[in-house]
TORSEMAR-763732 format. One record per residue (C-alpha): x, y, z; residue in three letters. Coordinates in nm, 2 decimals, m for minus. Layout:
N
u = X	v = Y	w = Z	aa = ALA
...
This chain:
393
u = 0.00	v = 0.00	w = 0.00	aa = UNK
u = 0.11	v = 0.35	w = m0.06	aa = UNK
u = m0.05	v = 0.70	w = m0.03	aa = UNK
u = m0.17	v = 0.64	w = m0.38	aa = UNK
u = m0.32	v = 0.33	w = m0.34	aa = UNK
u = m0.43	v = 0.35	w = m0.05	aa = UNK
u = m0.62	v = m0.10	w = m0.06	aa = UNK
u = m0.37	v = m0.29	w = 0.12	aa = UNK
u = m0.22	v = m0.60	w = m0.10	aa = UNK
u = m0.19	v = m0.84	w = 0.18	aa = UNK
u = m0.33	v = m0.93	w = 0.56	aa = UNK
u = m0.27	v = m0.81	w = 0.88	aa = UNK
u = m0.01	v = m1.06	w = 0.97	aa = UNK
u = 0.16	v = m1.04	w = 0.64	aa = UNK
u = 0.27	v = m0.66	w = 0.72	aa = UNK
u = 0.33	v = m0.72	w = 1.08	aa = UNK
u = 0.57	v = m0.99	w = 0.99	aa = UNK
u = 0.76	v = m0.80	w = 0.69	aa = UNK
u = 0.79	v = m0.50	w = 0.94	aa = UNK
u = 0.98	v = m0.72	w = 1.20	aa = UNK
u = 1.18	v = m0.88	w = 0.97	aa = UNK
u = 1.25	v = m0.55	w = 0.82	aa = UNK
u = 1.41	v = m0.45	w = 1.20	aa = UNK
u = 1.07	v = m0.27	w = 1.32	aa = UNK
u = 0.97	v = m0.43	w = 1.64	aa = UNK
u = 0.95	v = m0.15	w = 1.90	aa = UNK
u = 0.63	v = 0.06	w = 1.86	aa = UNK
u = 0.60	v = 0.35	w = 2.08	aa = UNK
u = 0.24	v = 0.53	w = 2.00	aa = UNK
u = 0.17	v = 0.86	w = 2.17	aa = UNK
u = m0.17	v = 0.94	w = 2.29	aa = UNK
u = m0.31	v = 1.22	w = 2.53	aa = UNK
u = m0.53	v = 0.92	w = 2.72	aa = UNK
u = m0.56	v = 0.56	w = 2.71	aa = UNK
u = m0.87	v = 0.35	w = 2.74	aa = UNK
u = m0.89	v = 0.35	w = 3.10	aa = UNK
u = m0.89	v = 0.68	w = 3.16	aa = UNK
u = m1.25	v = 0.79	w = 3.25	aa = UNK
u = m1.26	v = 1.06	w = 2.97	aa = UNK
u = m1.17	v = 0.77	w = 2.68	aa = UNK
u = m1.38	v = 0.80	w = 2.37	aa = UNK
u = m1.31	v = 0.67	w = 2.00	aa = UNK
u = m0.99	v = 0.78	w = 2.01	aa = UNK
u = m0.90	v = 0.55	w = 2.28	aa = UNK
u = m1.08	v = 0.24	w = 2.13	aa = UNK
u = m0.94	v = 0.29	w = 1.80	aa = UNK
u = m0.57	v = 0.26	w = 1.95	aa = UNK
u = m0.63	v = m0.05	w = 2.17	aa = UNK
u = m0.83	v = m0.20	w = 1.85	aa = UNK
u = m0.50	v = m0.18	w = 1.67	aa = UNK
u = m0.20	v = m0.17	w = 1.95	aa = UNK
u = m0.38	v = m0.52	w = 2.06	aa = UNK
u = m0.34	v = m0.64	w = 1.73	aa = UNK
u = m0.01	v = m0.58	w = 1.72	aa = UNK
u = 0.11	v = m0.68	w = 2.01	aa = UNK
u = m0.06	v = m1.05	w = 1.92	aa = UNK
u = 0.14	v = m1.08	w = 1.64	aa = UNK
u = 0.43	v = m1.01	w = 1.79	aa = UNK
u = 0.54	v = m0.64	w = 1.78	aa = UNK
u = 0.65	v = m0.43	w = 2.16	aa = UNK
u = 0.41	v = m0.22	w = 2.17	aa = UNK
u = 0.42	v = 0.09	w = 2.42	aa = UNK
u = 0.16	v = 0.33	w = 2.45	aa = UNK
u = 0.25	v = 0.67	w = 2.60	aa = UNK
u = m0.02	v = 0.88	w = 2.76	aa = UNK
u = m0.10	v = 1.16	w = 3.07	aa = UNK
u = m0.16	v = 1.03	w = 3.41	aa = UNK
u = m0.51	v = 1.00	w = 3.52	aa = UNK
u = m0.64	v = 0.97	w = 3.85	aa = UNK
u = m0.69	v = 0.66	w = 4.04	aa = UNK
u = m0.50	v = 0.47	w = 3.79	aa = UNK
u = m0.13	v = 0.37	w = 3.80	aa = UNK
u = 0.18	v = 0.51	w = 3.65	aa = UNK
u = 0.25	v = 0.19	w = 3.44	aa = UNK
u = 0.00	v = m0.11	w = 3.28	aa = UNK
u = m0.01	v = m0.39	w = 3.11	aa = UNK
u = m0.30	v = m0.40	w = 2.89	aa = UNK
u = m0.37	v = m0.61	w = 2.62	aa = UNK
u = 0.01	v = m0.72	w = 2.56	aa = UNK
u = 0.07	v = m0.40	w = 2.51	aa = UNK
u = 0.23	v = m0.11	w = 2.79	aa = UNK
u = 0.10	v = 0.21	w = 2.92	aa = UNK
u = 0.32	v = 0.44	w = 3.10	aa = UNK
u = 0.10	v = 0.73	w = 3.21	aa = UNK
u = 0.31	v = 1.03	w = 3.32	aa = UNK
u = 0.25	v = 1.40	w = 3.30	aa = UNK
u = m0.11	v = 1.64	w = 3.34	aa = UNK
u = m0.31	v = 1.70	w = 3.02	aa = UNK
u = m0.11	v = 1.96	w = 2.96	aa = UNK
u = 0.26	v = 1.85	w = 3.09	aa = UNK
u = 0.25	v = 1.49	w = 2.89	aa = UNK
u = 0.30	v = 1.68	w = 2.55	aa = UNK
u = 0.69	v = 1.80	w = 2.67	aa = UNK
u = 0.72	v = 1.54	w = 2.96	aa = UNK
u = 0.68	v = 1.29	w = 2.64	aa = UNK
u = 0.92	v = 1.45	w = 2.37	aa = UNK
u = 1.21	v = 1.48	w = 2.69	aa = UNK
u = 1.18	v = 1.08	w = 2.72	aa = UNK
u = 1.18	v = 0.97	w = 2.36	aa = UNK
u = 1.45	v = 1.18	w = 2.32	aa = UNK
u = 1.70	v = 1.10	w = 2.63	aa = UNK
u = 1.53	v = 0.72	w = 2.55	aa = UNK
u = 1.38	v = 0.71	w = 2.93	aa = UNK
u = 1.13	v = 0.43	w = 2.77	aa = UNK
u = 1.35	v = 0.27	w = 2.59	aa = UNK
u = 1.46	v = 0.25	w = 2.21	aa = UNK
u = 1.20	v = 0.23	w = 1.93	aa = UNK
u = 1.15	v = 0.11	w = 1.58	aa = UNK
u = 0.89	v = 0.34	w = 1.45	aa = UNK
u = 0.66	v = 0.61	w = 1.60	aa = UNK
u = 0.26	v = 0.65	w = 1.56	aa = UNK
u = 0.14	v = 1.00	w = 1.73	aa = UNK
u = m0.21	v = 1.02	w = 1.81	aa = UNK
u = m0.30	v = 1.39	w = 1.76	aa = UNK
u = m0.60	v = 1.46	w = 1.92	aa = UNK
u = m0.61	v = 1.90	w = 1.92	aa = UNK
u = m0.23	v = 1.96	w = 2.05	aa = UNK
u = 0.03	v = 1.79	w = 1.83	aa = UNK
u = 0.34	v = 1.67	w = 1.95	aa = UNK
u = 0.55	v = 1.77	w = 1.69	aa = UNK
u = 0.71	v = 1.45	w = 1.64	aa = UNK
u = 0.84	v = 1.55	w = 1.31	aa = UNK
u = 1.09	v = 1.78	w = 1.42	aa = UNK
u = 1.20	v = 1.57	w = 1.65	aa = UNK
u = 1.18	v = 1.16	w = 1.51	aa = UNK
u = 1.40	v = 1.04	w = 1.27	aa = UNK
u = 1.24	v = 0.70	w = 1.27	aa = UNK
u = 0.97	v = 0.58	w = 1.06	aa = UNK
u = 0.63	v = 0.74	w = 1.13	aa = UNK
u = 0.26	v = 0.78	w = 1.10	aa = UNK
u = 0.04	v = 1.07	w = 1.26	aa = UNK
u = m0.33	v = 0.93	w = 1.37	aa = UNK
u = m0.57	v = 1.26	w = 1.31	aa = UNK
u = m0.90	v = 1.19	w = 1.40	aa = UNK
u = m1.06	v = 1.51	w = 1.32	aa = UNK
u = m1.00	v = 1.87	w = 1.30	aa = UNK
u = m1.13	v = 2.02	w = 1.62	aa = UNK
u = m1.25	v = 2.35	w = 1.43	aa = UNK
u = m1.55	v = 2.49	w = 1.68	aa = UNK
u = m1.46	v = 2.26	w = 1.96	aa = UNK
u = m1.19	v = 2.53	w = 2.05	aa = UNK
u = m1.38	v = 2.77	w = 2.23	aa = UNK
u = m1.60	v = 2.47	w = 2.41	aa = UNK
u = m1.32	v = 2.31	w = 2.51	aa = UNK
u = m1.11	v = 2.66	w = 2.61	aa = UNK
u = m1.19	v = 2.91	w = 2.81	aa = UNK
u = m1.15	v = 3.29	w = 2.64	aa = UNK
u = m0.88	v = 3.37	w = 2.44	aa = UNK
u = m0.72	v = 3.00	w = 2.48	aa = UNK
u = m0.98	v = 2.89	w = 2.19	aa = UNK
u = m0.83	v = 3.09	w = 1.94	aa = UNK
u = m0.49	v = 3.02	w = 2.00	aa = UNK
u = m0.58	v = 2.64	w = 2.00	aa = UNK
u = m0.69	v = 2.68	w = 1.65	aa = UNK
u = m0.43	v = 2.88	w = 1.54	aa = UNK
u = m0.22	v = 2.56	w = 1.67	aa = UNK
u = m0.39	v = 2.32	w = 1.51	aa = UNK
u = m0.45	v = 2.51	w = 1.17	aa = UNK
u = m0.19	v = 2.75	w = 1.14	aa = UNK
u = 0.13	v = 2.62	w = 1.39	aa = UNK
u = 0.11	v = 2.29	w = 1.31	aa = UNK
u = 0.03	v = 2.15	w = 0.96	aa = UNK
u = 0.33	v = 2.26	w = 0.78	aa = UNK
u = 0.53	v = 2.05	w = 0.98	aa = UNK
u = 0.32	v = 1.73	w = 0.93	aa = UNK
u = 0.22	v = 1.79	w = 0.51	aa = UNK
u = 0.52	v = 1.59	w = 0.40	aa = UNK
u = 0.46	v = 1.28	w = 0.67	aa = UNK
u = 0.20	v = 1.05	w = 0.63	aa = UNK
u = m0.16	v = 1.09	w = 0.81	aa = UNK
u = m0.40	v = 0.84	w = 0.87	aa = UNK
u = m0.76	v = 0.98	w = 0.97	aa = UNK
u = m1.08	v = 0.81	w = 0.98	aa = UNK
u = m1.30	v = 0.92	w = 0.71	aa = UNK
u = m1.33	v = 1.08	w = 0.39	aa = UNK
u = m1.49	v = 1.37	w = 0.52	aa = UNK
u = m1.22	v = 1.43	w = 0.80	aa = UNK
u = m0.93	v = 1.38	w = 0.49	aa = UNK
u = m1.12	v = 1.68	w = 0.35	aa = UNK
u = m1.05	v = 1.87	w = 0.61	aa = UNK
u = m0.70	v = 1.82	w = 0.66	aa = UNK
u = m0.66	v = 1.91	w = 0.28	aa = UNK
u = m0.82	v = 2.21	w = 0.38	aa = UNK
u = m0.59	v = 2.33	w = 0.57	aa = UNK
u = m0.30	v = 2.24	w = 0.33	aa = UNK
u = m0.17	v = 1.87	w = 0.38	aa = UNK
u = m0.08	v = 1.68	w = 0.06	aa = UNK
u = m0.35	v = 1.46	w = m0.11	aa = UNK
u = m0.12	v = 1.19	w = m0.16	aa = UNK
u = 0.00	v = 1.18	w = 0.19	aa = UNK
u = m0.37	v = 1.19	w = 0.35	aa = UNK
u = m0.54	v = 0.82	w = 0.39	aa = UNK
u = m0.90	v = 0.76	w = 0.50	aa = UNK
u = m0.91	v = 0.40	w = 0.68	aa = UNK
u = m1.27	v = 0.38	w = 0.85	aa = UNK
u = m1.29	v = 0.29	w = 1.17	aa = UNK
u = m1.48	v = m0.04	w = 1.31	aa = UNK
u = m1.75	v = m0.19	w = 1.53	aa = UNK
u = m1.64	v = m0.47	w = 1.80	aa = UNK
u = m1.82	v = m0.78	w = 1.67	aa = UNK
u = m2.03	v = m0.74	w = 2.03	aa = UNK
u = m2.23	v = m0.53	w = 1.91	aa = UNK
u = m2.43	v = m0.73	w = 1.69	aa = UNK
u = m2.80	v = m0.77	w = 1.70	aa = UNK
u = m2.99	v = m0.93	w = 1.91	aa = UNK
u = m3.25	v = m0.86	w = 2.21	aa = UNK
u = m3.60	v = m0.70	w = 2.16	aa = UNK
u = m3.68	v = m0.36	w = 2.12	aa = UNK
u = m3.84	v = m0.18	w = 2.48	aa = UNK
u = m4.23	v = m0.17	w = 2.43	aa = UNK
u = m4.28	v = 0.18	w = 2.45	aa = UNK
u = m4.01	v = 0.42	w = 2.22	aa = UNK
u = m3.68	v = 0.47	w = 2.37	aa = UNK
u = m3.39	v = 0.64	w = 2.24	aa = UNK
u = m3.03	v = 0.65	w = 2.36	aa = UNK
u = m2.75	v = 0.87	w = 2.34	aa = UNK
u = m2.36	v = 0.79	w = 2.45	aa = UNK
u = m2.03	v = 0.96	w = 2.52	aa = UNK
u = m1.84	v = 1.19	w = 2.69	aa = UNK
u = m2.07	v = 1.45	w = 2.88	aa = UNK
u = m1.86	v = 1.79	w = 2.79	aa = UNK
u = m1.97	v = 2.09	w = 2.57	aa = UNK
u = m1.94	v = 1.99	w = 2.21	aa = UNK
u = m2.15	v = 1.65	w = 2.22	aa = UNK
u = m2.45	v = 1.92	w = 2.33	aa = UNK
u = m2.65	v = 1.68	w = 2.52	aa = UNK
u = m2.84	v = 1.96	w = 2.61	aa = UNK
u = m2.98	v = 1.92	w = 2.25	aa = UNK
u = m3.06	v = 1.58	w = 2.36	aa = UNK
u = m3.23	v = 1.58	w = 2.65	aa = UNK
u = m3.46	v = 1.91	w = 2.47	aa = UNK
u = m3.55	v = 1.75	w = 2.18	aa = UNK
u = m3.65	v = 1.39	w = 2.41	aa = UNK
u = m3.90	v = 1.69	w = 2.63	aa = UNK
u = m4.05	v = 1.81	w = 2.31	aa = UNK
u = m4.08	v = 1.48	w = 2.12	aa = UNK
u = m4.25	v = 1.35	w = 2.46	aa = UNK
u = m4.59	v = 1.59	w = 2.38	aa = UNK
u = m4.63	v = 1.39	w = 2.08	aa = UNK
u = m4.48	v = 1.06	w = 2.16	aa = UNK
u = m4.67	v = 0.84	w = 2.43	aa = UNK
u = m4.43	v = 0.68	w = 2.67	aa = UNK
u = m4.10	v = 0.80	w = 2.52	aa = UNK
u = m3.79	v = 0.77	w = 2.75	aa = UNK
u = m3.40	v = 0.85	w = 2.72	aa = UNK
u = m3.09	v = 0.74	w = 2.89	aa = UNK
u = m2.75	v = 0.94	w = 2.82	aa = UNK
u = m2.48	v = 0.69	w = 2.92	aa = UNK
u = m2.15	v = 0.85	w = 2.96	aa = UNK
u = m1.97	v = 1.02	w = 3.24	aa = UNK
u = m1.80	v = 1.45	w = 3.25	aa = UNK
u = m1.79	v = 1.78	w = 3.38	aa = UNK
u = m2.14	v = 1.84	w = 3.24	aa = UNK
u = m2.34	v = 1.53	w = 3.42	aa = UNK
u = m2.41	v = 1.79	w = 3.71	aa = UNK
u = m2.56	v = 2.03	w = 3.47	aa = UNK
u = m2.74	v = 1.80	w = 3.30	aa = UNK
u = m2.90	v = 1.65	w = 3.53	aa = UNK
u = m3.02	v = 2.03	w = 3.65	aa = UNK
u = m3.18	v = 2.09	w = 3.26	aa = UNK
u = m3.36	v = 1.75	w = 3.30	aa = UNK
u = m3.49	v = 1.85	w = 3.66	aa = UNK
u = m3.56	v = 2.17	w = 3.52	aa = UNK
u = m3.77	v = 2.06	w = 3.25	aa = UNK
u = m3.97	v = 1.74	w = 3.50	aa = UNK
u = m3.79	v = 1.53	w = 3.24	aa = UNK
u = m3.65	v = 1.31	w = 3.56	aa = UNK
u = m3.89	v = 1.03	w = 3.51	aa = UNK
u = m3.85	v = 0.91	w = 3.14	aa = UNK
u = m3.47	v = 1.10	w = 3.07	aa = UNK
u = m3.20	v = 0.86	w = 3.28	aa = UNK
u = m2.82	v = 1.00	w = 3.31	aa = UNK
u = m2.68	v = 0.66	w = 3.34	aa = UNK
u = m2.28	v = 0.74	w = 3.38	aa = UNK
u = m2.07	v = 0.47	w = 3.27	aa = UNK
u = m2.19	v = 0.12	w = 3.19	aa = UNK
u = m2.03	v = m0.21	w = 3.16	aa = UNK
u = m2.04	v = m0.33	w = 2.76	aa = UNK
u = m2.30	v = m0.57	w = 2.87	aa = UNK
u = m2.55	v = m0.30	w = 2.96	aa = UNK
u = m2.42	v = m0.05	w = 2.68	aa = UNK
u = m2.53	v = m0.40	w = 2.41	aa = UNK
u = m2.85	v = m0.41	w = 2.60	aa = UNK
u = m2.92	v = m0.02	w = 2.58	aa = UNK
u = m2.82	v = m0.04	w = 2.24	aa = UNK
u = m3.03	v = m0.33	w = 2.13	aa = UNK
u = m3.38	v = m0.23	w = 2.31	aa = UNK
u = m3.39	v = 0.16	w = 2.20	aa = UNK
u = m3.56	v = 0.27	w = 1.94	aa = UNK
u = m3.29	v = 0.50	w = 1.80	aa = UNK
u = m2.93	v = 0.60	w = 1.93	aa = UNK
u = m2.90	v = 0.98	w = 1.89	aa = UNK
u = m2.63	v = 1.25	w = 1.89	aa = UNK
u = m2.65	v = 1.65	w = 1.92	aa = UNK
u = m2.28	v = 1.68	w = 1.88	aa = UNK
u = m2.16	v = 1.97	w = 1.70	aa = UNK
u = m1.82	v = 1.79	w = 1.62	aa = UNK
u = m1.69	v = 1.44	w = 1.55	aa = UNK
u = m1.42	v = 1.27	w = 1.34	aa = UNK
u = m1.65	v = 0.98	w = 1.33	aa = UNK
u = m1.96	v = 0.90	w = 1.55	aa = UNK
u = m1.83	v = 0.58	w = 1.74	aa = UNK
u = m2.17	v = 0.56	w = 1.90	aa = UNK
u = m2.38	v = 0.58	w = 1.64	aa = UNK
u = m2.20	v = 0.30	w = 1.45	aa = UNK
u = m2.20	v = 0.07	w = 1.74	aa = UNK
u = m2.59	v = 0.14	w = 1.75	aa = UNK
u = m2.60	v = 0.06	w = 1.40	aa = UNK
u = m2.40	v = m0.28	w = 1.47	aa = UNK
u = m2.72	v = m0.34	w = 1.69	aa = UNK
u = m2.93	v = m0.29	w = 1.46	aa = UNK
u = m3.06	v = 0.07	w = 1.62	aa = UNK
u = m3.08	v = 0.34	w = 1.35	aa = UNK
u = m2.92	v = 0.67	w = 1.43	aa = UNK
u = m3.08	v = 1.00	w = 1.44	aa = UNK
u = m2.81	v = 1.27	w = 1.44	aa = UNK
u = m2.74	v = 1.61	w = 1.36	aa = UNK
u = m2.59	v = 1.67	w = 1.02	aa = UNK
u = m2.20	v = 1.74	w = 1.07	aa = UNK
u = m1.90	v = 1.58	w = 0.89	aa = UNK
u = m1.82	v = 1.31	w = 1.12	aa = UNK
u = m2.15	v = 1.24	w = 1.15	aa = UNK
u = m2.19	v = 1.18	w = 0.77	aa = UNK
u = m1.90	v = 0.92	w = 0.79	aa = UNK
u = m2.08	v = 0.71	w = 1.05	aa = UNK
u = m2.45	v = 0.75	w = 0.90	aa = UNK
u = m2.56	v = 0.64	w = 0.57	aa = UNK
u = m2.82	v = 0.92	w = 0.58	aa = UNK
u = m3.14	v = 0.77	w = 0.47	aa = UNK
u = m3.04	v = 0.40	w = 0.49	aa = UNK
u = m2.87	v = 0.36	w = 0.82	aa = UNK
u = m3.07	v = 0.65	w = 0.98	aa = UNK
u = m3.10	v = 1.02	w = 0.93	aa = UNK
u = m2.90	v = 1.34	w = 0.97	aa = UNK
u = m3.05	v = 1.67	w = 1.06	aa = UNK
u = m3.00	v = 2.04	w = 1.14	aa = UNK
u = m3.03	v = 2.08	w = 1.52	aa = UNK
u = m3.36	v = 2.27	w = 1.52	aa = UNK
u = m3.49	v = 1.91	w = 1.32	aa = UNK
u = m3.40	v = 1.65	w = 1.63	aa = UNK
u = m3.71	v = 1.69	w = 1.80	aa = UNK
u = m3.98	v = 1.68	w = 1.53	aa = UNK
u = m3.81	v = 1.42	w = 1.30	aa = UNK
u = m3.74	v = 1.20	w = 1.66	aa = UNK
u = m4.17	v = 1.25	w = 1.62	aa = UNK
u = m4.20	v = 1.16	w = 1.27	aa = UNK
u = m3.94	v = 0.84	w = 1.32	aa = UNK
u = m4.13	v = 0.69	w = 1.64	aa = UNK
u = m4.45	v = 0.75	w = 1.47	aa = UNK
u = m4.34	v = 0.52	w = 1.16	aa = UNK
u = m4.23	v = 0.20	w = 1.23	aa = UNK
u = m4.25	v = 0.11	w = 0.85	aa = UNK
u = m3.99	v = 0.33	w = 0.80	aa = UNK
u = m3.78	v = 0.28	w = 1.15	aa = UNK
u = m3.79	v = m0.09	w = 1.04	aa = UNK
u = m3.63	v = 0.00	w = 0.72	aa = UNK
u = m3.35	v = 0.22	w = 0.85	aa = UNK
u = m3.28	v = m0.07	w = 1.13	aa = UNK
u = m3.21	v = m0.32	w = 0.87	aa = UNK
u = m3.00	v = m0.09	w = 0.68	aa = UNK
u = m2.81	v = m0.06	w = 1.04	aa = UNK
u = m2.76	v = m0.39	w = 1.06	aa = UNK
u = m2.61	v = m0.41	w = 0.70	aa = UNK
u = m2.37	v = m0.14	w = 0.76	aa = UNK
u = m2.24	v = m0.23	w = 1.15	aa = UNK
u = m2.18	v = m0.52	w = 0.99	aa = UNK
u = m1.94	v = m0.38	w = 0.71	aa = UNK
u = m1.73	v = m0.20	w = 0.99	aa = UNK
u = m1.47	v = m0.42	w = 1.13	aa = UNK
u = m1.16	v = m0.33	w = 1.29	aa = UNK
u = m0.94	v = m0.57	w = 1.18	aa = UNK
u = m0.98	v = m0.38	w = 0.85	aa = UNK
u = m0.91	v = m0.03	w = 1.03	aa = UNK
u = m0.58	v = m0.15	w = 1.20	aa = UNK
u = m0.50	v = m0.33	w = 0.89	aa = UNK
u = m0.54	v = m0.04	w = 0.70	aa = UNK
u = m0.31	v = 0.18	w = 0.95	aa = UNK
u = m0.08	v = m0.11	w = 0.95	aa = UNK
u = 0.00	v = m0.10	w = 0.57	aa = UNK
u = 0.05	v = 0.28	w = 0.60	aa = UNK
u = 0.31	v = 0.22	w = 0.86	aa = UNK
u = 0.44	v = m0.02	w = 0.67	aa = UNK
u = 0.50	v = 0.18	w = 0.35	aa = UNK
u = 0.65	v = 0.47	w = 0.56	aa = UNK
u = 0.92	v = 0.22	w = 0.65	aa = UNK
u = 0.95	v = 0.14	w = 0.28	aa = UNK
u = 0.96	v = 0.52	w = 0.22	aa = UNK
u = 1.21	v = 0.56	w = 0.45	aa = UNK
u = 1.48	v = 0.25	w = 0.34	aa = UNK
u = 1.41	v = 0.12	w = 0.69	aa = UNK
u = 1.56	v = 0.23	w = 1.01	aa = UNK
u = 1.88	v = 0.27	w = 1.23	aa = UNK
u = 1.96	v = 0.01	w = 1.43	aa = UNK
């Protein structure tokens, strides 16, 4: 595979074994968390999906990420290592000081996560490398940031930043999220879209609740607006007999939340559930109606996929990364914020047409896999090594 042709000629294995032979067997991957860490999203699932993988078939894999309370300094997960050290905001140069006096060790090749603040590993590795960009975080800025600290967190992630990643290669999620990275000047040819997959778990199975339920999962902070959520579930309520919501995630907002739903005499049909085991999150999955999302900003809606694994068709509003992980119209439907609460209305009101968007779910859950996502990263890494006539020893 190459930046060109972006289909990978062989399997998973095949590329993991040519890399080791080829001297690449130590793979440090940089991420701000890791999937213990109570804030982990899509981000996080996507690099276990694919450091576990590697680590099977035989590479060292260690995965570098911020401390987070109530969890230890070092792990083993997986087969793979963690070594959490640094705040959210000290890993960045607590990081780039150990690769480069080697305080974790040698490594082969390099694969930096860059979720918002980049690490700037190509001014600094001179080993093979790949940069993981989800998404560009564009509006999230200012939710994220208080005052002026929004601006100058985009002008770092559209201004600072890309000229020193345009000539690497960067693996991102979705054609929609390639688009934006070209938009803020990275090469065509060194931009790969590898979609991202659904754990086989999520599969369907169950029965749906017998009054209409929807659900709605993720982190609860400012740009996944579950405020949206939890109005549009009130409103649809006048017109829909019965309907209930649970929001299953935990974040700085749950306190708020809960206020809006208290507010609005929501509390007996809107649940904030916190974090669930991936038993309960199937089960959730499987018996609602529709999985929904008022996020303003995704790379790719992890949640709505998962729901579609389950056979639950999505309603979401209409933003890029939502547009990778809906196939508006078959898999569910995509709509301007002001739409979720009277297309939520129209939906429960027609099963006919719920029952067709659930079995277009089905189909397309079933598409996503994440053996293809981590082989698809794989080959990248893979042709960066070939790019770069191996390594030093």
């Amino acid at each position: 595979m190459n930046a060109l042709n972006p289909v990978p000629e062989h399997d998973l294995a095949w590329y993991v074994d040519d890399l080791r032979q080829r001297g690449i067997r130590r793979v440090h991957v940089l991420a701000w968390r890791d999937l213990d860490d109570a804030d982990a999203g899509g981000s996080e699932v996507h690099a276990d999906e694919v450091m576990r993988r590697w680590a099977d078939l035989g590479l060292d894999v260690l995965h570098r990420t911020s401390y987070a309370e109530g969890l230890p300094t070092e792990a083993e997960r997986n087969g793979y290592r963690v070594v959490r050290r640094g705040s959210r905001y000290t890993v960045f140069g607590r990081t780039v000081a150990s690769e480069l006096t080697r305080r974790m060790g040698p490594y082969d090749a390099l694969v930096e996560i860059w979720n918002g603040v980049p690490w700037f590993s190509p001014i600094w590795c001179r080993r093979p490398r790949v940069t993981v960009l989800h998404h560009v975080h564009g509006p999230m800025w200012d939710q994220m940031l208080p005052g002026p600290l929004g601006p100058a967190g985009r002008f770092l992630e559209s201004r600072l930043a890309p000229p020193f990643y345009r000539r690497g290669l960067t693996v991102t999620g979705a054609e929609t999220s390639r688009d934006e990275l070209l938009e803020l000047g990275f090469r065509p040819d060194r931009v790969l879209a590898v979609p991202y997959g659904v754990d086989p778990r999520f599969s369907p199975g169950g029965t749906k609740t017998a009054q209409p339920s929807v659900v709605a999962v993720g982190r609860l902070a400012p740009v996944k607006r579950f405020d949206r959520v939890i109005d549009a579930v009130v409103a649809a309520r006048r017109e829909v007999d019965g309907l209930t919501a649970t929001i299953v995630g935990r974040g700085p907002l749950a306190d708020e939340l809960q206020a809006r739903i208290d507010a609005a005499g929501a509390g007996g049909y809107i649940r904030l559930a916190g974090r669930v085991d991936d038993a309960d999150l199937i089960d959730l999955y499987r018996s609602s109606w529709l999985v929904t999302s008022g996020s303003i900003a995704e790379g790719w809606g992890l949640s709505l996929t998962e729901g579609a694994g389950c056979g639950t068709p999505a309603l979401a509003t209409d933003i890029r990364g939502h547009r990778n992980s809906v196939l508006d119209g078959r898999s569910g439907v995509l709509v301007p914020p002001d739409r979720l609460a009277t297309t939520m209305v129209e939906l429960l009101h027609d099963r006919p047409w719920l029952d067709r968007l659930a079995a277009g779910a089905r189909e397309w859950g079933a598409s996503l896999t994440w053996e293809r996502s981590a082989l698809g990263l794989t080959a990248a890494l893979h042709a960066e090594v070939l790019r770069s006539g191996g390594h030093d020893q």
